[in-house]
C-alpha positions in Angstrom: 93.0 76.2 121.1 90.4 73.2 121.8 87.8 72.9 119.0 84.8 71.6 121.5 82.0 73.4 122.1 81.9 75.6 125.0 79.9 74.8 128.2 75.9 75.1 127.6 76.3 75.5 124.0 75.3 72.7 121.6 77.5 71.3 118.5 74.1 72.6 116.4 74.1 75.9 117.8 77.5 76.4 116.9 77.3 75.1 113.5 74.7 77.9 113.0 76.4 80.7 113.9 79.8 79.3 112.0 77.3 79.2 109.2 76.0 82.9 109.9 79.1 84.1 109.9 80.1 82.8 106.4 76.7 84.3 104.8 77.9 87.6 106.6 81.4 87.2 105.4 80.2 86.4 101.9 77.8 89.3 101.8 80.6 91.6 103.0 83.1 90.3 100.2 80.2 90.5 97.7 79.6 94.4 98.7 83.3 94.9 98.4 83.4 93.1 95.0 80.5 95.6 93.7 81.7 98.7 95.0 85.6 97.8 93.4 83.4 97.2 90.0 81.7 100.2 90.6 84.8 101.8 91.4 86.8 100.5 88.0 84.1 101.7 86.0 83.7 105.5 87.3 87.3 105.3 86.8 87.0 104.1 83.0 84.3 106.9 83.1 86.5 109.6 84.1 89.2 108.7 81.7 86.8 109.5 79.0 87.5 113.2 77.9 84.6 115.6 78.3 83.7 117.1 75.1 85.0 120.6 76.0 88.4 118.9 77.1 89.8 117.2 74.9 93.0 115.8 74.3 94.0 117.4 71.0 91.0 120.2 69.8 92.6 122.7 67.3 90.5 126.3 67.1 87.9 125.9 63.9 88.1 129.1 62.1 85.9 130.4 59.3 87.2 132.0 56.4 86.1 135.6 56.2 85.4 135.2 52.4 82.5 133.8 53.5 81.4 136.6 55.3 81.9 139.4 52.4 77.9 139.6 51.7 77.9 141.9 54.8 80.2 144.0 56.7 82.4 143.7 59.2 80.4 144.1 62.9 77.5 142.0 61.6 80.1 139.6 59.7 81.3 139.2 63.3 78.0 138.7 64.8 77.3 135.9 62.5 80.5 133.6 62.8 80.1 133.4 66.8 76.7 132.8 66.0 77.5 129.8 63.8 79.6 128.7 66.6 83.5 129.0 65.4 86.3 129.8 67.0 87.8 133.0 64.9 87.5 134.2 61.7 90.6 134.6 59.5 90.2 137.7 57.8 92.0 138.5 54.2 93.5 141.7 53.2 93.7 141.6 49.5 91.4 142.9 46.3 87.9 142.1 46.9 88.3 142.0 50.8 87.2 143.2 53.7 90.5 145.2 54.3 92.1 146.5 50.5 95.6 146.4 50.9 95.7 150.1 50.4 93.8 150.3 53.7 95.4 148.0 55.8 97.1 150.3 58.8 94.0 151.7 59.2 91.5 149.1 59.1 93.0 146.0 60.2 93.8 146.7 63.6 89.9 148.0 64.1 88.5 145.0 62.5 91.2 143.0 64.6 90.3 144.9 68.0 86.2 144.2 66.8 86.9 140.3 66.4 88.7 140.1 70.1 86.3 141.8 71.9 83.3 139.5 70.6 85.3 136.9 71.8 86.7 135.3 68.6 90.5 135.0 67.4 91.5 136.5 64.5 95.3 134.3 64.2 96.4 134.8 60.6 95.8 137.0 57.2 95.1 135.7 53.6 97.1 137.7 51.4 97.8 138.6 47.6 101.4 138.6 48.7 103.4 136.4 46.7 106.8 137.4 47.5 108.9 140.9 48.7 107.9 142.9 45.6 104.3 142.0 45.9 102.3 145.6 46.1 102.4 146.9 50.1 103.8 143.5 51.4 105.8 144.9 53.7 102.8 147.6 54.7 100.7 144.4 55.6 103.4 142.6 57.2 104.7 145.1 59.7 100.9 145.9 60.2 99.9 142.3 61.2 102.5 141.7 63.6 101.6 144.9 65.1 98.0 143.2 65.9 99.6 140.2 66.9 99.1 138.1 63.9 102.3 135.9 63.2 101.3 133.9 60.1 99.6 134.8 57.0 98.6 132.6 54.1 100.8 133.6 51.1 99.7 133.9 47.2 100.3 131.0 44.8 103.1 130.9 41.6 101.9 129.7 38.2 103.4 127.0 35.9 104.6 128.1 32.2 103.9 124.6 30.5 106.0 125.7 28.0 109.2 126.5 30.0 111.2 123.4 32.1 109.7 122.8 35.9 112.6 122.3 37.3 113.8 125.9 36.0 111.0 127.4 37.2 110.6 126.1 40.7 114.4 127.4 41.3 113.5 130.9 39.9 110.4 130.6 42.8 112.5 129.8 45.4 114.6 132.4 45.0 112.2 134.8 45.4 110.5 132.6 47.9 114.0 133.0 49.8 113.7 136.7 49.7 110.1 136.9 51.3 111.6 135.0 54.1 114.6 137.5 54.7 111.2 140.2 55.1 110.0 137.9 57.1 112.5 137.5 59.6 112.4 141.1 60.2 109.4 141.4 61.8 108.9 137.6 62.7 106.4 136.4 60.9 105.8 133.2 58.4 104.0 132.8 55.4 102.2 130.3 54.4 101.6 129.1 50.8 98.3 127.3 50.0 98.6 123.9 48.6 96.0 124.9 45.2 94.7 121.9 43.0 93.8 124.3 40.5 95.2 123.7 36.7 98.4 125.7 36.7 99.1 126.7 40.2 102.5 125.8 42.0 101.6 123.8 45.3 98.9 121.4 44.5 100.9 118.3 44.2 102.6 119.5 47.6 105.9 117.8 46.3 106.7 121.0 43.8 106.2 124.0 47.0 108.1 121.3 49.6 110.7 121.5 46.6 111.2 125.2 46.8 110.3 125.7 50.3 112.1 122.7 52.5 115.6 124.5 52.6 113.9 127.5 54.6 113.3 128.1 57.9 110.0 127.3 59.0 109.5 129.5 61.2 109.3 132.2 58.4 108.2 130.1 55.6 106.0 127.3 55.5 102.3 125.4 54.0 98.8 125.8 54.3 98.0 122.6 53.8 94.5 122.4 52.0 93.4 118.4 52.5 90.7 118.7 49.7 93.3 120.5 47.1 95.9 117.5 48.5 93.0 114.5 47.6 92.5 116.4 44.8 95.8 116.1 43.2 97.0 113.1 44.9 93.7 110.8 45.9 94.9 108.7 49.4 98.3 109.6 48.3 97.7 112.9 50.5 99.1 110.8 53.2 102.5 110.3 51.8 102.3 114.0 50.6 101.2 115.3 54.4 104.4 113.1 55.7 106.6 114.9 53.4 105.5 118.6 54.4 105.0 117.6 58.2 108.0 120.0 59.2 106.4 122.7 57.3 102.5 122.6 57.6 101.9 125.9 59.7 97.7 126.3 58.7 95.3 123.9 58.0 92.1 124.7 55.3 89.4 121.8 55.0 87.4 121.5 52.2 85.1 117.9 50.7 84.6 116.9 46.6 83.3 114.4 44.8 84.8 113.3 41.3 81.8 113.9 38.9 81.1 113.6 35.0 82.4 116.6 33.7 83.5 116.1 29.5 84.1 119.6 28.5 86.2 120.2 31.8 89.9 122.4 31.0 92.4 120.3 31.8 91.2 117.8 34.2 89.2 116.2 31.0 86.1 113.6 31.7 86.0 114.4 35.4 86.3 116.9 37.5 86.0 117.3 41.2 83.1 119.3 42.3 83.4 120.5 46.0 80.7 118.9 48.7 79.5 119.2 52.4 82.3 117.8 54.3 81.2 114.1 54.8 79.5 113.4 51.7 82.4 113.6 49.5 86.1 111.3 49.8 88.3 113.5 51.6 89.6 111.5 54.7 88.9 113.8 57.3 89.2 110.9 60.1 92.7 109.5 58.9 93.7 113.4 58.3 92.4 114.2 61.5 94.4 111.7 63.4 97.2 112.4 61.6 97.2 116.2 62.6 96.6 114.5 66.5 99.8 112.3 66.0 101.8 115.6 64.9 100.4 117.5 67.6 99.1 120.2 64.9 97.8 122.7 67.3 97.0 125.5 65.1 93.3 127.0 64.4 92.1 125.0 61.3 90.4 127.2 58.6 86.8 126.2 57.1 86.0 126.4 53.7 82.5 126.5 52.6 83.1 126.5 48.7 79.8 123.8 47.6 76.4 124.8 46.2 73.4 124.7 48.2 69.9 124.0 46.3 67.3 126.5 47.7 63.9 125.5 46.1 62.6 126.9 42.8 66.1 128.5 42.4 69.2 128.3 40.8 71.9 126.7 42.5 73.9 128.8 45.3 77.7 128.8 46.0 78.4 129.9 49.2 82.0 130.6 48.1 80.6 133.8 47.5 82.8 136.8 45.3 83.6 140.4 46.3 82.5 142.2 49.4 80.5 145.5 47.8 79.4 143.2 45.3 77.9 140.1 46.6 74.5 139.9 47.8 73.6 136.9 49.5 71.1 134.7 47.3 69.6 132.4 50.3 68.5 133.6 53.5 71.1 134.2 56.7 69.3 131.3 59.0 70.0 128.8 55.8 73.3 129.8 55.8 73.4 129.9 59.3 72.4 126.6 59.4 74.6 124.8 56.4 77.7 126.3 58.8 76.3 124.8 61.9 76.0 121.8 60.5 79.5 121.5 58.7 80.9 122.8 62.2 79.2 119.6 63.7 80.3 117.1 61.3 83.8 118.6 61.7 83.8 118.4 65.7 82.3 115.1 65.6 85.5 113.6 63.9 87.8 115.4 66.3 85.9 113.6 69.0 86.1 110.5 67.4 89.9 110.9 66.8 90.2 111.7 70.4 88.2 108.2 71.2 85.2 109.9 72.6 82.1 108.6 71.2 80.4 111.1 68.7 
């Protein structure tokens, strides 16, 4: 095709529109350019979890010890209030539900926890193993609710008597619980305890006796504060080595202060914290549980002292239900388990890579 101008049309007219046409094809590639940018980043965006959708965000659950300074309706009332997930009630001495009561009162407090829209997953029991008083009473009763897990009781060391001795006469009493609980397909759980003289808080001593059972009817509740306790960052090796058998989760903080007169523990002493302000790990432990794909409903502890003005200090560990009146007001308390729920939830998010 000839390049010269066509009739009645001059060489600088043409060179005009030639150069119109390149602004217009430039301005049309620019457009294109931005709305493929634009594009890219609402793409990042989307790929960017909502809160409410994350990729890995276990159930928080409050311990019900918590809630023994009232009774059981308004004890509900107040944990959705604070904003958890479920409450994990106990039936043992000192409870909510005495173990004397359970097949009557557990499936009402059970039924009461559903309805306000709250879980109610697993038990914390006095039952250390099949000769424990009404174990099988609680156990058939659980599963009849639904509940499949329940956080066993804790052995105790005889410093006088040979470990190793010991941890075999456990386990085979261990082994027994777990032939009860195979009947009615249920697990328990035994909490990893840092304190002096209970069996489980160096983790390696309960894996010993446990890691020849089955799981799915024996297993850890794997405390991360009693774990840093006892083994400082060396909870990591220590979570590694019970990753086939963590079935619950409890979270708790400490800080190590100056404690001289301490039993056992000598100059210093861990004294339990809001979550954050202490050395527990909560973000490697957190990604961790996200790297196992820990999906289970994660129980709070609140077991630190809050300072309300011109008084004594308060523990919100709290003791007996019938028997413990609560020293600070409900909107303080209210508010401490707000906040610990935030701090908690923020980490999650930041483990999932969503920015707190």
């Amino acid at each position: 095709m000839s390049n010269d101008p066509a009739p009645g049309v001059s060489n600088s007219a043409q060179a005009d529109k030639a150069t119109r046409r390149a602004m217009l094809q430039g301005v049309a590639l620019g457009t294109l350019a931005s709305a493929t940018a634009a594009d890219a980043q609402q793409q990042v965006q989307v790929q960017v979890p909502a809160p409410d959708r994350l990729d890995w965000n276990p159930p928080l659950i409050l311990f019900a010890r918590h809630l023994q300074w009232t009774d059981v309706e308004p004890a509900i009332a107040f944990a959705k209030e604070a904003g958890f997930d479920g409450i994990g009630w106990a039936v043992r001495g000192g409870a909510h539900i005495v173990p004397e009561d359970v097949e009557k009162k557990l499936p009402t407090v059970v039924e009461l926890t559903r309805k306000a829209g709250l879980s109610a997953p697993f038990l914390t029991t006095a039952i250390l193993d099949d000769n424990s008083p009404r174990a099988e009473a609680i156990i058939a009763t659980m599963k009849g609710v639904g509940m499949t897990s329940y956080r066993a009781a804790n052995f105790r060391y005889d410093y006088q008597r040979d470990f190793r001795t010991q941890l075999e006469e456990y386990s085979a009493r261990i082994g027994r619980l777990a032939r009860l609980n195979e009947k009615y397909g249920v697990t328990a759980l035994y909490h990893t305890h840092s304190y002096p003289g209970l069996v489980g808080g160096a983790v390696w001593d309960l894996w010993t006796m446990i890691r020849d059972f089955d799981p799915r009817f024996v297993g850890m509740n794997y405390d991360i504060g009693h774990a840093t306790v006892r083994g400082g960052p060396g909870w990591f090796e220590s979570a590694h080595l019970a990753r086939r058998l963590i079935g619950s989760v409890t979270l708790k903080d400490f800080q190590w202060v100056h404690f001289p007169s301490a039993p056992f523990t000598g100059r210093w002493s861990p004294k339990y914290c809001r979550p954050g302000e202490g050395i527990v790990d909560f973000q490697g432990f957190f990604a961790y549980l996200k790297e196992i794909n820990f999906r289970q409903p994660i129980e709070l502890y609140f077991e630190y002292e809050v300072y309300p003005p011109g008084k004594p200090p308060v523990n919100l560990l709290g003791t007996n239900f019938g028997s413990w009146k609560l020293e600070i007001p409900q909107a303080d308390l209210l508010a401490a388990m707000r906040r610990d729920l935030a701090f908690y939830r923020g980490v999650i998010r930041t483990v999932n890579g969503v920015p707190d």
